[in-house]
C-alpha positions as CSV (number, residue, x, y, z in Angstrom):
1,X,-25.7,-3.0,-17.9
2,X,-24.3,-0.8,-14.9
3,X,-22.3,-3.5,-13.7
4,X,-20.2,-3.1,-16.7
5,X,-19.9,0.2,-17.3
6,X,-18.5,1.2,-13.4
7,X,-16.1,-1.5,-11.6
8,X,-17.0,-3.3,-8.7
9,X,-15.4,-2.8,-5.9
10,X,-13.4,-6.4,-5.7
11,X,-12.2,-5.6,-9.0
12,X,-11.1,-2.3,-8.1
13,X,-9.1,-4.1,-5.6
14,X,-7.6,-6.5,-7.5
15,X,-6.4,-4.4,-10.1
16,X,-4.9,-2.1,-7.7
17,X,-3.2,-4.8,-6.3
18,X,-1.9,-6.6,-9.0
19,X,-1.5,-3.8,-11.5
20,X,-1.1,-0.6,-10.0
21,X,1.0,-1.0,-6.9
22,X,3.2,-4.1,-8.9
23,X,3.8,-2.9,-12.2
24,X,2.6,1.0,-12.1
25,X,4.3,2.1,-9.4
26,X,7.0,-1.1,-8.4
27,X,6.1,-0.8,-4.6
28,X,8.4,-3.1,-2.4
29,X,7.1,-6.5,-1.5
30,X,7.0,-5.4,2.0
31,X,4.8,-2.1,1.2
32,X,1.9,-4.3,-0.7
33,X,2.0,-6.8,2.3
34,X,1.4,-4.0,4.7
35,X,-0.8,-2.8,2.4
36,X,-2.5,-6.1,1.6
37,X,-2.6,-6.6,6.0
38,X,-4.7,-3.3,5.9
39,X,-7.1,-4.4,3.7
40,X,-7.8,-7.5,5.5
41,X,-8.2,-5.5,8.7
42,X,-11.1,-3.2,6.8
43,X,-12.5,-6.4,5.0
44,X,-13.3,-8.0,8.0
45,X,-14.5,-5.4,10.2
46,X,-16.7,-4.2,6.9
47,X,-17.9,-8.0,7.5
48,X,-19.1,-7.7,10.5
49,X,-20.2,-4.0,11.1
50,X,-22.0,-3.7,8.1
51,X,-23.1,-7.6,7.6
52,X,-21.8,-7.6,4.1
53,X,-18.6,-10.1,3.0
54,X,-15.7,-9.0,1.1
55,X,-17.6,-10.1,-2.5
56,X,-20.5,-7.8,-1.7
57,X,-18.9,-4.7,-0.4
58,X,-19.5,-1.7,-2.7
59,X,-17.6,1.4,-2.9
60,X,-20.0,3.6,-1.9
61,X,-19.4,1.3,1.7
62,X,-16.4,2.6,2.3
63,X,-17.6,6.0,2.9
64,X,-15.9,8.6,6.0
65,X,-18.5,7.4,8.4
66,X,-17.3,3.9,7.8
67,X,-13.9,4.6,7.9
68,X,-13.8,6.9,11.0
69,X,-15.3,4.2,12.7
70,X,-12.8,1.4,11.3
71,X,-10.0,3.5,12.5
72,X,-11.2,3.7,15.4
73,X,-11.7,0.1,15.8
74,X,-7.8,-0.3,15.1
75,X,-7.0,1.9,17.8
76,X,-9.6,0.7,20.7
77,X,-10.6,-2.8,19.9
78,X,-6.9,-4.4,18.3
79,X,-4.7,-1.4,20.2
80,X,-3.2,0.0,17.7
81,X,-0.8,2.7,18.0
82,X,-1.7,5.8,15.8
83,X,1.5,5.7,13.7
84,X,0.2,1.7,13.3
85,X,-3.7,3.7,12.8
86,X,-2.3,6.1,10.5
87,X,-0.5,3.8,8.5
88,X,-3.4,2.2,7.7
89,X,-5.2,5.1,6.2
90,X,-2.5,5.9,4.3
91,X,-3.1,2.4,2.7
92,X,-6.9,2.8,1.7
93,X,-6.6,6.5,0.6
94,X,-4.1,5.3,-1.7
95,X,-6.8,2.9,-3.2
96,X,-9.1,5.8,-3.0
97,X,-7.5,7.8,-5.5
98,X,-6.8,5.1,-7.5
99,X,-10.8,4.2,-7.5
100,X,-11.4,7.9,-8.1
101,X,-9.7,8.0,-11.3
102,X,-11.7,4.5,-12.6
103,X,-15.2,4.7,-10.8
104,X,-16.7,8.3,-11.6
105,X,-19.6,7.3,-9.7
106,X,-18.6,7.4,-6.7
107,X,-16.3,10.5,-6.8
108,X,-18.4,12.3,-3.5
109,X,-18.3,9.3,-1.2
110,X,-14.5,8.9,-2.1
111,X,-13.6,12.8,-1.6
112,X,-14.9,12.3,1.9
113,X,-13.8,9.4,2.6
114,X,-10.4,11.2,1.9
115,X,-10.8,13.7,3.8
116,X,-10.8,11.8,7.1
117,X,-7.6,13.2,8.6
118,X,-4.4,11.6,10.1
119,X,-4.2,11.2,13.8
120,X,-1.4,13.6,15.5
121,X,0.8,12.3,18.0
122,X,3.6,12.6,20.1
123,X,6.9,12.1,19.2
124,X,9.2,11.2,21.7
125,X,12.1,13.4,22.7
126,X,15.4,12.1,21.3
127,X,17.6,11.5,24.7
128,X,21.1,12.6,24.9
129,X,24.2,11.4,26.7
130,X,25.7,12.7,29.6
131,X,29.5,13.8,29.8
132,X,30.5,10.5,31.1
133,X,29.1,8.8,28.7
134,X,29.8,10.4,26.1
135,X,33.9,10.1,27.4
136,X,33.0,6.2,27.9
137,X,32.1,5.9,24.4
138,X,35.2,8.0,23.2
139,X,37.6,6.1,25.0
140,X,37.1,3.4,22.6
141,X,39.8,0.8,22.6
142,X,42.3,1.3,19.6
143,X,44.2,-2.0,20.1
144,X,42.4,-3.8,17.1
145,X,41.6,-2.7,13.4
146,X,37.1,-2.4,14.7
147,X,38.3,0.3,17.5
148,X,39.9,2.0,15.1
149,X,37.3,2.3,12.4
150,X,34.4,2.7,15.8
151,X,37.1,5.5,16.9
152,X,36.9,7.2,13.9
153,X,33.6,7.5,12.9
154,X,33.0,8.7,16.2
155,X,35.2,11.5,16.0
156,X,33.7,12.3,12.2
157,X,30.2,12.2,13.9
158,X,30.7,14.4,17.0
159,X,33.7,16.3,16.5
């Protein structure tokens, strides 16, 4: 009887894959593939850190313990960077609060499991070109119809 009136977990999945993220919100092919890549990352490391397959997995698994520890998985065992970690996350919480909104149930494990934070990092400093360079670039030949249009959207840019 409680196995129809809360989802399982697989069928959480599916419907956010083929009905929420396809028809709900009409997320590229390229965004549900990365997405898709994610969960197949947490699937099997759910596999073999908590001896369970993909069929069996509960909600309730995928609690902030759990995903704290996945994460760091991404970034120590398959060296991830943490835009690539962070990215990832992004991914399941977006599950998350679709679940929360269909499996009641679970509402505490999935507020905390959303409240595992995003990794900062370091952005690197945009370089910039030296005088010469800069006069290299600007002394663009203007012989053909391409050094023209490279000439002026130069100018436009940096004048």
């Amino acid at each position: 009887m409680r196995s129809s009136t809360f989802p399982t977990f697989a069928g959480l999945v599916q419907e956010f894959f083929t009905d929420y993220m396809v028809q709900q919100r009409a997320l590229s092919p390229r965004t549900i593939a990365s997405y898709r890549d994610g969960f197949l990352l947490m699937l099997r490391f759910a596999e073999q850190s908590l001896g369970k397959s993909p069929s069996a997995l509960q909600l309730a698994d995928i609690d902030a313990k759990f995903l704290a520890s996945f994460l760091e998985h991404l970034e120590r065992d398959r060296h991830n960077t943490v835009r690539s970690r962070n990215i990832r996350l992004a991914a399941i919480r977006s599950f998350l609060r679709f679940a929360a909104r269909r499996d009641l149930a679970n509402l505490r494990v999935i507020e905390q499991a959303l409240a595992v934070p995003t990794k900062r990092f370091d952005r690197p400093m945009i370089g910039f070109l030296s005088r010469e360079q800069m006069l290299a670039i600007m002394d663009i030949s203007t012989a053909s119809w391409l050094g023209h249009r490279d000439r002026l959207l130069l100018t436009l840019l940096y004048n």
